[in-house]
C-alpha positions as CSV (number, residue, x, y, z in Angstrom):
1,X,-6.6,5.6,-3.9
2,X,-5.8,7.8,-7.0
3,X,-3.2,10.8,-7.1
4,X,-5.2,13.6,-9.6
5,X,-2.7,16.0,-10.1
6,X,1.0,16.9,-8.8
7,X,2.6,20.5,-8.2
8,X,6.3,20.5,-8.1
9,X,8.4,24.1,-7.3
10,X,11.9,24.4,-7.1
11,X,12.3,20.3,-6.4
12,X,15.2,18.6,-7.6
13,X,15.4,19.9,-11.4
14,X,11.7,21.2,-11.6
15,X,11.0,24.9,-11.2
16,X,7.4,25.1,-11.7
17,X,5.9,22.3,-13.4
18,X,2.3,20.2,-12.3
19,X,0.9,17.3,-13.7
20,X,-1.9,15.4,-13.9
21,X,-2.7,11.7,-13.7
22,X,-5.3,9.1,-14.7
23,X,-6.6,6.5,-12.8
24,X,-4.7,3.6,-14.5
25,X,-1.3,3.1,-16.2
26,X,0.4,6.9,-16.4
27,X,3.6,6.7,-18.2
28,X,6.3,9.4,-17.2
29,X,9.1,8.9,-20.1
30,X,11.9,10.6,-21.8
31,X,15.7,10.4,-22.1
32,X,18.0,9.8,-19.1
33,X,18.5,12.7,-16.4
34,X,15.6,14.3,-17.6
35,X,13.1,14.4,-14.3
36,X,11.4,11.4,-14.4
37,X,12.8,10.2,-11.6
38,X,12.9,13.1,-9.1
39,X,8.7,13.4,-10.3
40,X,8.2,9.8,-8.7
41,X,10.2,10.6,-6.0
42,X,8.0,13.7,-4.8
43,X,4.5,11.1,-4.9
44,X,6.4,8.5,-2.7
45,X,7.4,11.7,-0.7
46,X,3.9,12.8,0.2
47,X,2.8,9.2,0.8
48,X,5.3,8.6,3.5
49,X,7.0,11.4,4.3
50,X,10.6,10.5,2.8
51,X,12.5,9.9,0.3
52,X,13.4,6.6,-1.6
53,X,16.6,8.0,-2.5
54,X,18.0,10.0,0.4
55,X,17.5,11.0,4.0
56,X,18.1,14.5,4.2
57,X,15.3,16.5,2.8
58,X,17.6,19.4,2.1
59,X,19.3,17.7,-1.4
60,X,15.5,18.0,-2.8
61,X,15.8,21.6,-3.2
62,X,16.3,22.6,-6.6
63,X,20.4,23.5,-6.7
64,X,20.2,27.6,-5.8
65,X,17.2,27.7,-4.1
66,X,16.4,28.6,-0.4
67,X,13.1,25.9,0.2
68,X,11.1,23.0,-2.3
69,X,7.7,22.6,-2.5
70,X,5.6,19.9,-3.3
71,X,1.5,19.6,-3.1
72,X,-1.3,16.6,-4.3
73,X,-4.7,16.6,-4.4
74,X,-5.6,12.7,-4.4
75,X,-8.8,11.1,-3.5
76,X,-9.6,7.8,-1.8
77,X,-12.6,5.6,-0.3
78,X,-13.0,8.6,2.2
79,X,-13.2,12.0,-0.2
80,X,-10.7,14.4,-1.9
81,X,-7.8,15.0,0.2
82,X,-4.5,17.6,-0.3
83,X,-1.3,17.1,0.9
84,X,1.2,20.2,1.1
85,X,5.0,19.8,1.8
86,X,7.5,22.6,2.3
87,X,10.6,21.7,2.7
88,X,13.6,24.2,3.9
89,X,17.3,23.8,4.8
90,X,16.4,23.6,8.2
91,X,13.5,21.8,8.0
92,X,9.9,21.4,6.8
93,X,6.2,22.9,7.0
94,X,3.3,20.0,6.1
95,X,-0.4,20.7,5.1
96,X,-3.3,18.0,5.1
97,X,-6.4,19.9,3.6
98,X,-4.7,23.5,4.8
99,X,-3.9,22.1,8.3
100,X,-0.7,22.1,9.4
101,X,0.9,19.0,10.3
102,X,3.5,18.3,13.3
103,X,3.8,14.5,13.7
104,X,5.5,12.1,11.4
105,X,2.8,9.9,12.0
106,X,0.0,12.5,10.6
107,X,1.9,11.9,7.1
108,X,1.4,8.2,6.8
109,X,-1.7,6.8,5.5
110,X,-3.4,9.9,4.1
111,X,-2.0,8.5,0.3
112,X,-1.5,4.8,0.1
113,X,2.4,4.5,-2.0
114,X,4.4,1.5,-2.9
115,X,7.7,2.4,-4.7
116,X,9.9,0.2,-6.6
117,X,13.3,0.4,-8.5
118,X,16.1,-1.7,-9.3
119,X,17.3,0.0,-6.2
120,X,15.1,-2.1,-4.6
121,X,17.4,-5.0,-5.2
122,X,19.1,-4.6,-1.9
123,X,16.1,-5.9,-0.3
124,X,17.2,-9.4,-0.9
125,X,20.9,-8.4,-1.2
126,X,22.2,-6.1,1.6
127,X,22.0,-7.0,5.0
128,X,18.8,-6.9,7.6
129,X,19.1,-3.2,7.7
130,X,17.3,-3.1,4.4
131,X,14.5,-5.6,5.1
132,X,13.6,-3.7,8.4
133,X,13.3,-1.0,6.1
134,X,11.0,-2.4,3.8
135,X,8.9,-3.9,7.1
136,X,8.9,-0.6,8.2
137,X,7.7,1.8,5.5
138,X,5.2,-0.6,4.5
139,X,3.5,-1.3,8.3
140,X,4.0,2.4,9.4
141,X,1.5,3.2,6.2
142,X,-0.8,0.8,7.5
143,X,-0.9,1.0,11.1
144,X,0.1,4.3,12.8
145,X,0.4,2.5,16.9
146,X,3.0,0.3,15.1
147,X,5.1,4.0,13.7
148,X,4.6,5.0,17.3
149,X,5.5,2.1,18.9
150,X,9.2,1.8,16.5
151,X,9.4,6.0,16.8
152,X,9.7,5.1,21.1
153,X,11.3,2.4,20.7
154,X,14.2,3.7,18.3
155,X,14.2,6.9,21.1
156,X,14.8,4.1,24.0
157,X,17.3,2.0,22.4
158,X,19.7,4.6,21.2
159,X,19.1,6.2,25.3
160,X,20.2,2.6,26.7
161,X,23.0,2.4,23.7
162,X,24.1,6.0,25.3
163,X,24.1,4.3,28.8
164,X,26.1,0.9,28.1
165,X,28.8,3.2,26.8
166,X,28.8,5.0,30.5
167,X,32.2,4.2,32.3
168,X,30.0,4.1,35.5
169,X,29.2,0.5,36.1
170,X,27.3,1.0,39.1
171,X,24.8,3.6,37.6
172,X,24.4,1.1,34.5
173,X,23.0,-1.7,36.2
174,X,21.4,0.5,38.4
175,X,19.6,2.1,35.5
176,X,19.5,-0.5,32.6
177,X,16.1,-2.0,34.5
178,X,14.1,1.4,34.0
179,X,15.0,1.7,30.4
180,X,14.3,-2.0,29.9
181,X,10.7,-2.5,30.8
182,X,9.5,0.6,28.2
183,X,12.4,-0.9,25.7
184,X,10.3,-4.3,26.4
185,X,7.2,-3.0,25.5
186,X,7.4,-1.0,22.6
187,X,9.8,-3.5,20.7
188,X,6.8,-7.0,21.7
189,X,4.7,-4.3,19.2
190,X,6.9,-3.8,16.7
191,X,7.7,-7.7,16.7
192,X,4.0,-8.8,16.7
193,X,3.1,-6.6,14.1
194,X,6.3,-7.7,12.0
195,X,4.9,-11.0,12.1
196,X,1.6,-10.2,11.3
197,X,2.4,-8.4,8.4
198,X,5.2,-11.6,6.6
199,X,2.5,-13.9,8.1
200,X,0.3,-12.1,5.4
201,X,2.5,-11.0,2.8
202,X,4.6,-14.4,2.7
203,X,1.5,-16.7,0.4
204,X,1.1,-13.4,-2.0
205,X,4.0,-13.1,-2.8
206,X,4.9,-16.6,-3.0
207,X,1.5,-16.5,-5.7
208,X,3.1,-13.7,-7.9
209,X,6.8,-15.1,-7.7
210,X,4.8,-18.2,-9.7
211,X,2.7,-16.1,-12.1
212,X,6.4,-14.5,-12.8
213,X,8.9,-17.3,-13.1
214,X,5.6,-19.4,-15.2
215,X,5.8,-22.2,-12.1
216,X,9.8,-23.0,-12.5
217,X,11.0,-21.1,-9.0
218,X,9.4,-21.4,-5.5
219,X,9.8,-18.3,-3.4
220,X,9.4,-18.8,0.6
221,X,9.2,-16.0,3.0
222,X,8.7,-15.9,7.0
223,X,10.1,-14.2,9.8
224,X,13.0,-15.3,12.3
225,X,11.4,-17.3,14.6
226,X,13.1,-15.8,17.8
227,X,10.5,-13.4,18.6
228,X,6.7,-15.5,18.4
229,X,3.9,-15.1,20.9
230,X,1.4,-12.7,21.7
231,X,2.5,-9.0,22.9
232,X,2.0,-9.4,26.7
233,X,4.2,-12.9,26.8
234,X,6.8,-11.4,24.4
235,X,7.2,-8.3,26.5
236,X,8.2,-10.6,29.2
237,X,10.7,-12.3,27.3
238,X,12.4,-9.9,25.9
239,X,13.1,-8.0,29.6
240,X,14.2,-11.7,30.6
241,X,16.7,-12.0,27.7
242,X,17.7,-8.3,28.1
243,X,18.4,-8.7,32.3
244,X,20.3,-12.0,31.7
245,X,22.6,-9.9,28.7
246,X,23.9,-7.2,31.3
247,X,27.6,-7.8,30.9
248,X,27.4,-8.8,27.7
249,X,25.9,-5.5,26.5
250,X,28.6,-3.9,28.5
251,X,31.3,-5.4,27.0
252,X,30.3,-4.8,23.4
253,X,28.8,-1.2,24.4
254,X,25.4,-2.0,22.5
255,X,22.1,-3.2,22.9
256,X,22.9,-7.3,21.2
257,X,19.1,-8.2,21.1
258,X,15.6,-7.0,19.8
259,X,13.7,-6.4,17.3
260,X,16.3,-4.0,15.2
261,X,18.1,-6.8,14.8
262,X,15.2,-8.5,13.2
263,X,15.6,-9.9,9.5
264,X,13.6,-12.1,6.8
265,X,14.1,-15.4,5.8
266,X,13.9,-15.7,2.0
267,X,14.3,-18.5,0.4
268,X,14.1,-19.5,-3.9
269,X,14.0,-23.1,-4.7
270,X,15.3,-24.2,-1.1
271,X,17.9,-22.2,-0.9
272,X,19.2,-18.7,0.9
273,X,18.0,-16.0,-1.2
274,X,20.8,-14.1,0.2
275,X,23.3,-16.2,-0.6
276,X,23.0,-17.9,-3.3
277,X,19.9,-16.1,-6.0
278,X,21.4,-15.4,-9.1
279,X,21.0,-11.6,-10.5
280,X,17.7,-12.7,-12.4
281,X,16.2,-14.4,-9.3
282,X,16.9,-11.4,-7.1
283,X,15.1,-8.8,-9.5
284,X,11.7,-11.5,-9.4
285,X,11.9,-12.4,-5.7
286,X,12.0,-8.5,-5.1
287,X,9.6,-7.6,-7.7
288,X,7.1,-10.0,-6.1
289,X,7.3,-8.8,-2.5
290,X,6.8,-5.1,-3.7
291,X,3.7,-6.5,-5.9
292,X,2.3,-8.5,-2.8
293,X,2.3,-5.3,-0.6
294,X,-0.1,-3.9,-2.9
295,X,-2.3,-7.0,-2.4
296,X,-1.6,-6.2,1.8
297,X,-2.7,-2.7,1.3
298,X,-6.2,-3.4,-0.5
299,X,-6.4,-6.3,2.0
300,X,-5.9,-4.0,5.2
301,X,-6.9,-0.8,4.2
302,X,-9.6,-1.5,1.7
303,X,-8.5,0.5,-1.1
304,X,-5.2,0.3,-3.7
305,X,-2.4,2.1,-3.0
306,X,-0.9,4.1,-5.8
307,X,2.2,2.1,-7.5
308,X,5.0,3.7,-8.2
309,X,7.7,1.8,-10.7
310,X,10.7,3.4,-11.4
311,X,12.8,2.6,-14.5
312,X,11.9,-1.2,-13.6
313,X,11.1,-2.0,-17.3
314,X,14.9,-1.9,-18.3
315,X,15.6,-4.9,-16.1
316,X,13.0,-7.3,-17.2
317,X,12.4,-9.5,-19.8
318,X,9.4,-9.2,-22.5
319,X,7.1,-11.9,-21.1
320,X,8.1,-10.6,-17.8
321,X,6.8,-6.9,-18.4
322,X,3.6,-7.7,-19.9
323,X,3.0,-9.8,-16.8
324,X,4.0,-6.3,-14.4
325,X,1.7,-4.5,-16.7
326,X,-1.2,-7.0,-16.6
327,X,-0.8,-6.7,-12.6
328,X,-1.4,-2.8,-12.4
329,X,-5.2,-3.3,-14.6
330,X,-7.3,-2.1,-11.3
331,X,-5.1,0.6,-9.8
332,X,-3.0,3.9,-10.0
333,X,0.2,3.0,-11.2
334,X,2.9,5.8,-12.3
335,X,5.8,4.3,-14.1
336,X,9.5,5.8,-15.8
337,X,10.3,4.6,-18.6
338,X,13.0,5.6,-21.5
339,X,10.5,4.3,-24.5
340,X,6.9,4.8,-23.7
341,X,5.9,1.9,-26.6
342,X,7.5,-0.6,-24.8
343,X,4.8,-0.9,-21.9
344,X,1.8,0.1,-23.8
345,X,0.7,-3.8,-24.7
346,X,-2.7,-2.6,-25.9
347,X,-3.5,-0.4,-22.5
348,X,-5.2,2.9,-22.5
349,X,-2.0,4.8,-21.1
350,X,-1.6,8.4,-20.0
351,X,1.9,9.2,-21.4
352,X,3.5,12.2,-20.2
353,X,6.7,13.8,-21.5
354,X,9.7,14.6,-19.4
355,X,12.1,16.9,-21.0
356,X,14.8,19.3,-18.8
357,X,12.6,19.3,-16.0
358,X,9.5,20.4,-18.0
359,X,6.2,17.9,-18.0
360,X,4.9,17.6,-21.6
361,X,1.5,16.2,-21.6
């Protein structure tokens, strides 16, 4: 998978600006505040459909303007695709190859994306929220039953949180057992396919958390191990542990169990990443779950997924970096930097110049 060219209007700081990208290393540099950011931003936008940075889609439109615009013609093991996005105050209009597109889902898995920063820290750092997120974006690319399934699922949940909060206890329990069997359902997907995915990702990125640290850290990943069995026996489950929760749920006014309160175990050297990884540790245990996905994408999908790294060469060390750029020999990668020099190592590199919003080729 390979992004060919990029047409930014009235996003963030550009006005009118495209570029165009090769199918290895493309460098996007220049000082600070400049745009290099905001031009990564729009690929992992038309990849996935949001932002890495915010959630409302109206703070991408260039300050004064009434709607954005972003558009990509990429091409993949299937052909030469385009991907239009208007986005408006009120809402947005996408294109796929001039039709329009209506669903969420229709987004996902058109361009392959994998975005990193050292925002991307809070994956080990911040609470479960974070990891769901990361579980999330990356199976939603790769399996649209699993976006599906979450989309109903996150529709149920926040309907049966709505209901626990009713002062009517009689219409609660009377209710709580319709909502429950479609709540048991769509969250024995979601947990299977969580599974599924750590059960693949975990010995990756266990592989390039070695190649990184040169042997001296060990890295171990795997899901909680609350939610285990096939779909149909976890279904059942699930509705038992919901039914026998009733007054519990009541009490607290919230759904207590299921799959959004999923998280990862990660673990450096036998001990709770979470807890305990130093500064250093965090960036490579991060690092290397963002590099195995890449790995999960060619493994599931068949082709590479385009790589975006944002300003990630700041936080690592030298032997580090030559290692990050010795990974992305095979595949699209589009990187920030400040200094284009310091990733070149050799590499035929497409360096592109980001000054005020303006790309310099």
């Amino acid at each position: 998978m390979r992004i060919k060219n990029l047409k930014l209007k009235n996003f963030r700081n550009y006005a009118d600006e495209s570029v165009s990208f090769a199918d290895g290393l493309n460098v996007l540099f220049g000082r600070n505040a400049q745009g290099k950011t905001n031009c990564a931003e729009a690929v992992y936008y038309l990849c996935t459909g949001t932002s890495p940075r915010n959630r409302r889609d109206k703070q991408l439109i260039r300050h004064g303007c009434e709607q954005a615009e972003i558009s990509a013609t990429a091409e993949g093991r299937y052909g030469e695709i385009e991907l239009y996005a208007k986005i408006c105050e009120n809402g947005r209009e996408v294109r796929l190859n001039g039709a329009r597109i209506t669903k969420n889902a229709d987004i996902l898995g058109n361009i392959y994306g994998i975005f990193f920063s050292p925002h991307e820290l809070r994956l080990i750092q911040d609470g479960p929220d974070e990891r769901r997120r990361f579980m999330n974006v990356s199976i939603s690319q790769l399996s649209r039953p699993y976006f599906t399934a979450l989309s109903r699922y996150n529709k149920i949940l926040d309907q049966r949180n709505n209901l626990l909060k009713d002062r009517d206890i009689n219409l609660v329990m009377d209710t709580l057992p319709v909502w429950d069997e479609q709540f048991s359902k769509y969250a024995a997907i979601v947990a299977v396919k969580r599974s599924e995915f750590i059960a693949r990702l975990a010995p990756v990125a266990e592989r390039i958390h070695s190649n990184l640290t040169d042997g001296a850290e060990e890295l171990k990943i795997s899901p909680e191990k609350k939610y285990k069995g096939d779909e149909k026996e976890l279904a059942a489950r699930i509705f038992n542990e919901l039914q026998n929760s009733y007054e519990r749920d009541v009490r607290l006014g919230y759904t207590a169990s299921g799959p959004h309160r999923d998280d990862i175990d990660i673990v450096i050297n036998g001990e709770d990443a979470k807890a305990f990884a130093s500064q250093g540790q965090t960036r490579t245990a991060a690092l290397s779950m963002k590099l195995a996905e890449v790995e999960i994408f060619k493994e599931i999908s068949g082709e590479y997924p385009v790589l975006v790294l944002d300003d990630v060469m700041s936080e690592l060390d030298l032997p580090r970096r030559k290692k990050l750029v010795g990974f992305t020999q095979g595949l699209q990668t589009i990187l920030t930097c400040t200094h284009a020099e310091r990733v070149l190592y050799g590499r035929d590199v497409n360096k592109i110049k980001v000054e005020g919003g303006k790309i310099k080729h």
